[in-house]
C-alpha distance (Angstrom), angle and dihedral (degrees) to the residues before:
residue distance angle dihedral
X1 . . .
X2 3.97 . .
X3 3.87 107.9 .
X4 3.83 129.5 -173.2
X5 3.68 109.2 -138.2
X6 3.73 125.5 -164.9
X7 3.82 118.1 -94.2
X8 3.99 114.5 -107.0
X9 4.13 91.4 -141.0
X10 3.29 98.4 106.6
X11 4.13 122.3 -122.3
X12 4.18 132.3 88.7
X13 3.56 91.1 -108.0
X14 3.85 95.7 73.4
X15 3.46 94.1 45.2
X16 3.73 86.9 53.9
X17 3.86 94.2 48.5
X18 4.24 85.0 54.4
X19 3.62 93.3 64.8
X20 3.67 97.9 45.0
X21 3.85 81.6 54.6
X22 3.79 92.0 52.3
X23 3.35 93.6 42.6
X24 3.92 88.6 53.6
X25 3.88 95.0 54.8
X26 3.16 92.8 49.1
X27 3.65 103.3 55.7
X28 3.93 86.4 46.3
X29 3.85 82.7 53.3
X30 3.56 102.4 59.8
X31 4.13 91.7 41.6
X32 4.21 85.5 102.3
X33 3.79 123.3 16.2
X34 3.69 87.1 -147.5
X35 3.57 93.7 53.9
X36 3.85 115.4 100.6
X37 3.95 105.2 -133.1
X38 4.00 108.5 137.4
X39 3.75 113.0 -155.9
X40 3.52 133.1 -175.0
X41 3.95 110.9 -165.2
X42 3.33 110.3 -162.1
X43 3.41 120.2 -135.0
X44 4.06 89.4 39.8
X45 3.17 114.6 58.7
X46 4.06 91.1 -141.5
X47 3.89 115.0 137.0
X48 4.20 100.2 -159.7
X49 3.61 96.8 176.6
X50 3.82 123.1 133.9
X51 3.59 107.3 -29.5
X52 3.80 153.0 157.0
X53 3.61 122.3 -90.7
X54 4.14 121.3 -105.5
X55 3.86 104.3 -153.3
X56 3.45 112.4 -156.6
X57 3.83 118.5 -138.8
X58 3.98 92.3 -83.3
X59 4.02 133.5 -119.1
X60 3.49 121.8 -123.7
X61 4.04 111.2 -116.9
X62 4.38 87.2 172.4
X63 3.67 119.6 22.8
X64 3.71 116.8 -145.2
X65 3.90 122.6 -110.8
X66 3.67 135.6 -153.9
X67 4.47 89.4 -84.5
X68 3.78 94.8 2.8
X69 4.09 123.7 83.0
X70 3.31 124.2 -132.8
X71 3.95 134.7 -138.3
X72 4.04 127.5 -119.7
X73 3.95 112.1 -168.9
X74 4.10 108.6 -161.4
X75 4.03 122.7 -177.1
X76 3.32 126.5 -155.9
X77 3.77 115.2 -106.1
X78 3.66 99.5 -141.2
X79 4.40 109.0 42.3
X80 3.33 94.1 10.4
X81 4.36 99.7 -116.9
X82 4.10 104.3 162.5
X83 3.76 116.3 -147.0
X84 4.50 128.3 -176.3
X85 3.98 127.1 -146.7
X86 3.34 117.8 177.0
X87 4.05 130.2 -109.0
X88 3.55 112.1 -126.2
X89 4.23 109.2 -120.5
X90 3.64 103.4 -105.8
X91 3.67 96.8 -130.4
X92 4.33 129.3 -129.0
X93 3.66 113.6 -49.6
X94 3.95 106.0 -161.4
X95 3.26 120.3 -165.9
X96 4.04 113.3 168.3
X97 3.84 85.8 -4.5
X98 3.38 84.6 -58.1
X99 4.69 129.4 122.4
X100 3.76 92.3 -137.8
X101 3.91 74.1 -166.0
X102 3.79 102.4 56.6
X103 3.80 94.8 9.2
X104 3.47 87.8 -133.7
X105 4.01 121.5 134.5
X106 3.70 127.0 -110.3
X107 3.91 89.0 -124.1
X108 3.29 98.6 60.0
X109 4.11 94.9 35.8
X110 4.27 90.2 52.9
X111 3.67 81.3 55.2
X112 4.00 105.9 48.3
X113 4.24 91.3 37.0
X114 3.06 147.8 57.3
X115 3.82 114.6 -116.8
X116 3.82 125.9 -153.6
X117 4.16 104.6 -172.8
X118 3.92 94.6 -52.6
X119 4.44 101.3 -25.0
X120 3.09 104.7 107.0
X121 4.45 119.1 -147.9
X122 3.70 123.2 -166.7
X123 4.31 85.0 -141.4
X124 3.79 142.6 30.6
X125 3.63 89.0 -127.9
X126 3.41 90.0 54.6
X127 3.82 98.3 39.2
X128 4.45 82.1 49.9
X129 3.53 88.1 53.8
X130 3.62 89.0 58.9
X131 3.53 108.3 43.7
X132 4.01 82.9 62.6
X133 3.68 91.8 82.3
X134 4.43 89.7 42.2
X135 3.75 124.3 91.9
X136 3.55 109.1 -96.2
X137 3.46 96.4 -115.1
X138 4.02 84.6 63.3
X139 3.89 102.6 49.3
X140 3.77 90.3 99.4
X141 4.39 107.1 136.7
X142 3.51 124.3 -156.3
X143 4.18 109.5 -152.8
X144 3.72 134.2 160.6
X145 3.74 128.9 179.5
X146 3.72 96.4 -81.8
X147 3.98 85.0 61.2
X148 3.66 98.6 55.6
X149 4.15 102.7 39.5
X150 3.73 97.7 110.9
X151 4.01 83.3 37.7
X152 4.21 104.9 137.2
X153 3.79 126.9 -162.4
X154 3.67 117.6 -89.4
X155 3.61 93.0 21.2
X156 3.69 121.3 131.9
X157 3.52 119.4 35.9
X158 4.02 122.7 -147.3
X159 3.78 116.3 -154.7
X160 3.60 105.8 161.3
X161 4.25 141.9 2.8
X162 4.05 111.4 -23.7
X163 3.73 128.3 143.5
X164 3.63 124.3 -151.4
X165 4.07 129.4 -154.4
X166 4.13 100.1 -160.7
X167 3.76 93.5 -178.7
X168 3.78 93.6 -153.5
X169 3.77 89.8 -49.4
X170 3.89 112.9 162.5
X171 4.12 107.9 -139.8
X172 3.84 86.6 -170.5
X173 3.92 91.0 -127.1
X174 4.06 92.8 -59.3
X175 4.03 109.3 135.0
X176 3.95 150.5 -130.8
X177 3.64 106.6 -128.3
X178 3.44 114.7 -145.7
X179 3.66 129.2 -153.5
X180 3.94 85.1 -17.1
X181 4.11 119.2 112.3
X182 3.23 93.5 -4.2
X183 4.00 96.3 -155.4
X184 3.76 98.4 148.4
X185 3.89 105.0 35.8
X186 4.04 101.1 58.8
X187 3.16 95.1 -175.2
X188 4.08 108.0 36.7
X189 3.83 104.2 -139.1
X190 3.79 119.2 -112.1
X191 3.84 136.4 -157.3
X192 3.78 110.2 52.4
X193 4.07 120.2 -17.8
X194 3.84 119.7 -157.7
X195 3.60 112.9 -159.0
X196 3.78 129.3 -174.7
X197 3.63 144.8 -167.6
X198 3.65 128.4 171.7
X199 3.87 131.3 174.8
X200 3.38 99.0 9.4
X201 3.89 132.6 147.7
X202 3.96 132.1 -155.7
X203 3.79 89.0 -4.3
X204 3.98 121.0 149.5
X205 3.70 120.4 -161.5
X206 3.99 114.3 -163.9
X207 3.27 139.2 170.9
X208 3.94 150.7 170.9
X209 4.16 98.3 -159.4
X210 4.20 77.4 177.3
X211 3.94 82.3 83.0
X212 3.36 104.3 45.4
X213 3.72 121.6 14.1
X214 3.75 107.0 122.4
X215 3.94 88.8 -150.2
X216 4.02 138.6 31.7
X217 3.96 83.7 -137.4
X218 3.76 97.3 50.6
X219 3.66 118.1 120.2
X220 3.85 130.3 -132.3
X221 4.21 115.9 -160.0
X222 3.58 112.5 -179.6
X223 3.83 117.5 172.3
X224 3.98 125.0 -178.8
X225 3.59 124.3 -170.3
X226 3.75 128.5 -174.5
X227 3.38 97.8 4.3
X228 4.15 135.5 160.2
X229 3.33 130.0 -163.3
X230 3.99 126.3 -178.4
X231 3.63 125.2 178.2
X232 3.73 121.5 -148.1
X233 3.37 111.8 170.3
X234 3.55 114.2 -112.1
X235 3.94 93.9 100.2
X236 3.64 126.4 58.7
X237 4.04 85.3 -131.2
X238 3.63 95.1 38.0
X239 4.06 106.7 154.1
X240 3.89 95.4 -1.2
X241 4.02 102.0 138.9
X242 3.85 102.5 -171.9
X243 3.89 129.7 9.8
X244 3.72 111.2 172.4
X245 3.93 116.0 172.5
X246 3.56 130.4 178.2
X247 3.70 133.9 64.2
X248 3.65 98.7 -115.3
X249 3.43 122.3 127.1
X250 4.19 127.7 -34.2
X251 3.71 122.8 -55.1
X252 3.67 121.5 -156.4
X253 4.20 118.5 -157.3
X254 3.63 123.3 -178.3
X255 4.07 101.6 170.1
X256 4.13 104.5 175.8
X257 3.80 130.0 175.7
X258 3.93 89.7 7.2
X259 3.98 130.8 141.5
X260 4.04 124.0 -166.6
X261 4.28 117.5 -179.3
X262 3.85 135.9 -178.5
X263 3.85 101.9 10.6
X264 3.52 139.8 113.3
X265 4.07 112.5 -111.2
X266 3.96 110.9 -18.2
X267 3.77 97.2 -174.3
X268 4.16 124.5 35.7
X269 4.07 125.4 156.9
X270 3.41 129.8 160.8
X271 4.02 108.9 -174.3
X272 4.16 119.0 89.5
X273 4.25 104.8 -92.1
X274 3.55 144.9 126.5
X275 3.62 118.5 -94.7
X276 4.14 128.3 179.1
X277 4.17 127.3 -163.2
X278 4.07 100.1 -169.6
X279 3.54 110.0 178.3
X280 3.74 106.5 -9.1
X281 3.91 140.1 164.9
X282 3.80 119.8 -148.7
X283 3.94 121.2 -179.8
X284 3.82 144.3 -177.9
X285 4.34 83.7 -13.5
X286 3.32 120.2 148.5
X287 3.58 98.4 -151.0
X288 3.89 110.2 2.0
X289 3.33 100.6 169.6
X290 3.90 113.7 40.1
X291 3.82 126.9 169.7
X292 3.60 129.8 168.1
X293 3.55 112.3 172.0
X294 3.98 106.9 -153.1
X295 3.71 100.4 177.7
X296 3.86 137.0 60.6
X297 3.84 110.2 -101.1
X298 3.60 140.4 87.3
X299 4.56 120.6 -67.0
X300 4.16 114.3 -174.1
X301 3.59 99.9 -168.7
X302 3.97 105.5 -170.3
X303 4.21 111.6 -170.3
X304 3.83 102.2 -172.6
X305 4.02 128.8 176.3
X306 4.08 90.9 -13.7
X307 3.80 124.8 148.2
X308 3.55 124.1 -144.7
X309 3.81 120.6 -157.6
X310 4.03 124.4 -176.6
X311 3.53 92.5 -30.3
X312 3.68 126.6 152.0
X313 3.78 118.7 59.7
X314 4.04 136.9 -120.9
X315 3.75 133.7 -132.6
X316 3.87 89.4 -99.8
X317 3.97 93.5 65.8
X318 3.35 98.0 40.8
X319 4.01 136.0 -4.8
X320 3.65 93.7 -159.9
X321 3.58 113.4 44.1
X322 4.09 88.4 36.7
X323 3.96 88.6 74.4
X324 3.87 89.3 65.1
X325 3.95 103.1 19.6
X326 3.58 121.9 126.6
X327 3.67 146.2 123.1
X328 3.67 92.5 -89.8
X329 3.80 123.6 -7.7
X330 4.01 118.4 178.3
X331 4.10 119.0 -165.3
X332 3.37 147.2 -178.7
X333 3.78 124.8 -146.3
X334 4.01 99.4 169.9
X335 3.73 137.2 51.4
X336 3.17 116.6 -104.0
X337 3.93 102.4 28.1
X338 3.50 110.4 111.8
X339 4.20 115.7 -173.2
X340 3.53 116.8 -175.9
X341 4.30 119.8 -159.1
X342 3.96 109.0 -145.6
X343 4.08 102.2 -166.2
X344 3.67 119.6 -178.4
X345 3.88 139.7 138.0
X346 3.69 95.5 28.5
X347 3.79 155.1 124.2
X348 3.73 136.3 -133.2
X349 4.13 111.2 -174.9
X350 4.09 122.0 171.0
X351 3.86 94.8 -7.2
X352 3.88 105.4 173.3
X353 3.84 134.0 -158.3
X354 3.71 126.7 65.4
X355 4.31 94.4 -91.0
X356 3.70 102.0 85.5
X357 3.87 133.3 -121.8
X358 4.10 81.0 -64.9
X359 3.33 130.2 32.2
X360 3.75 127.9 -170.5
X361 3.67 113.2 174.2
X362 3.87 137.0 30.2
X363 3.78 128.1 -170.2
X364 3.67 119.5 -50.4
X365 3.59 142.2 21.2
X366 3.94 108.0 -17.9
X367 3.66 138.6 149.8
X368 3.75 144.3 -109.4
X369 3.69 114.2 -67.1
X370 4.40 120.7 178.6
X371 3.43 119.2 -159.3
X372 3.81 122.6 -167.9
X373 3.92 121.8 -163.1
X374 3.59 120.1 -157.4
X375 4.16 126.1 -171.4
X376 4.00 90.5 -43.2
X377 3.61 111.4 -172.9
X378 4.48 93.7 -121.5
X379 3.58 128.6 16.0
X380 3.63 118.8 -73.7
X381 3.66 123.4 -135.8
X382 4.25 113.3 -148.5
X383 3.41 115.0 -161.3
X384 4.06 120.3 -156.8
X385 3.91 110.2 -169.3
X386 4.19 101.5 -133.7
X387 3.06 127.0 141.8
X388 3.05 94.8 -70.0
X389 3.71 109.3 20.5
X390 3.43 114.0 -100.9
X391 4.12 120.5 -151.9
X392 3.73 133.5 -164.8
X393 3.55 125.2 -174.4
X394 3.93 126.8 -155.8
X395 3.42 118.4 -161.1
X396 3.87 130.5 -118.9
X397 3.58 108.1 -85.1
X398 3.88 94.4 8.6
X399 3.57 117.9 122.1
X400 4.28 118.8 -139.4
X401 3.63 148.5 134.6
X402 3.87 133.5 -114.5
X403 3.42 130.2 -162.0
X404 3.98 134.2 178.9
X405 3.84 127.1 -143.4
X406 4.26 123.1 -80.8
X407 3.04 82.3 -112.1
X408 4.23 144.9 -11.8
């Protein structure tokens, strides 16, 4: 241990001069606790050389609320460093219906948060964020409107299993991006992903599983019941329901009970899956069904129960997107993939353009496609781009298979 003795010149001033030393070294000693300065002050007695901290018991600078966490500020009782941890929010306490913390009732809380089992969060974002640290099985999100008003596009990224209760709320056509930036998922979950939306309105899920799927063999299931999407013009996405691109891996749709009007193409993938449309209502869509399948592998596309009204689109509305518009057109880009429609139980009314109810080909070098009709409710128009076009027509409740060339 360094020591500071007193000088042996005589005279009061020295002796002075050696405590104002002391007194210097120590101060410069207790600048870090993890600094290794030993001091001996005399007078004291006190040793203040490297040490471990004393907390005391903490003051509260925030307190916690039912959703919001608090902050606990602690000093250390021998150099004086300060550190905060945080104070877990307590959570709602209903008694009667009733927070007897924030005296607020558990009507009007289920509608201003989002609810995961009984922890309450004042957004989705926030309740999202959660669920990341949950069992799988537990990530199920309770919204309504309330909980998504200061909800903006691109948001809330999804990169792995999640289910989420919309209650009728309206997301204004702002999205879930899946498998996209991947800022809250660090570490994108692999294997196979179940995700789930039900009761929701002007929501668009898209994604781009190219940039994040951990794994070529990872699966994708998304499933969307009781849905409703409108477009209206003011966003370049407005009324799109599901936009997948990439190649990546297999995605899984199952979209039931669902209705999408006056947009451009609602549904697009382009990786090999199976997808379902039970009981659906398309209207015054250019393309409402739109599948180009850009990788080798195997597509069931299974179009059950759906209605089709005015969709398709002609050369007046739009030169571009005429060449390819129909009610449901299915492609394939690369050798080897091989989609196949399965169309039964359904209805085609007012479809415009010149490329059928169906249409399995565009211009250039594509790939086989089968399509197999089963007891539709009206005839059904195929449409094989040749040169010329070629058209087959199976009639309502007939049963029969359609295939286009190897290649065009």
């Amino acid at each position: 241990m360094r020591k500071i003795y007193k000088s042996h010149t005589t005279g009061g001033g020295y002796k002075s001069l050696t405590v104002l030393v002391s007194l210097l070294i120590a101060v410069l000693a207790i600048t870090s606790c993890t600094q290794y300065i030993p001091v001996f002050i005399p007078g004291t007695g006190n040793d203040i050389s490297d040490h471990s901290h004393q907390w005391d018991t903490g003051n509260v600078l925030i307190a916690e609320t039912c959703v919001d966490d608090g902050v606990m500020l602690y000093t250390c009782l021998i150099c004086g460093e300060e550190k905060t941890e945080a104070i877990n929010a307590h959570g709602h306490n209903f008694e009667n219906d009733i927070c007897t913390y924030c005296n607020n009732s558990k009507t009007n809380i289920d509608a201003s948060e989002a609810r995961i089992g009984l922890k309450y969060y004042k957004t989705l974002k926030e309740a999202v964020e959660a669920a990341i640290a949950l069992d799988p099985a537990e990530r199920v999100i309770d919204i309504t409107a309330e909980t998504i008003k200061e909800y903006n596009a691109h948001g809330i990224e999804i990169n792995g299993s999640i289910t989420i209760n919309a209650n009728g709320a309206d997301f204004g056509n702002r999205d879930l991006a899946i498998y996209t930036y991947n800022n809250l998922w660090k570490n994108p979950e692999s294997g196979e992903i179940n995700i789930v939306i039900n009761d929701a309105e002007n929501l668009y899920l898209w994604g781009q599983p190219d940039d994040q799927l951990p794994n070529d063999n990872d699966i994708i299931n998304v499933t969307m019941n009781n849905c409703h999407n409108k477009g209206n013009g003011s966003l370049a996405n407005a009324g799109r329901m599901l936009y997948f691109t990439g190649t990546k891996g297999t995605t899984n749709i199952t979209i039931s009970n669902c209705s999408v009007e006056s947009t451009d193409s609602p549904f697009y993938t382009n990786n090999p899956g199976k997808l379902e449309f039970i009981d659906c209502t398309f209207t015054d869509i250019a393309v409402p069904l739109n599948f180009n399948m850009k990788t080798a592998g195997t597509k069931t596309i299974t179009v059950d129960g759906c209605k089709f009204n005015n969709c398709g689109a002609t050369v007046d509305e739009s030169a571009d997107i005429s060449k390819y518009s129909a009610p449901i057109r299915v492609v394939a880009t690369e050798e080897g993939a091989k989609p196949e429609l399965i169309l039964k139980n359904s209805e085609f009314y007012g479809t415009k353009g010149d490329n059928g109810d169906v249409l399995l080909a565009v211009d250039g070098t594509y790939y086989g496609v089968n399509a197999v009709l089963e007891g539709n409710k009206t005839d059904v128009e195929i449409c094989n781009v040749y040169n010329p076009k070629t058209y087959i027509t199976i009639n309502a409740g007939m049963t029969g298979s359609v295939s286009s060339s190897d290649s065009i």
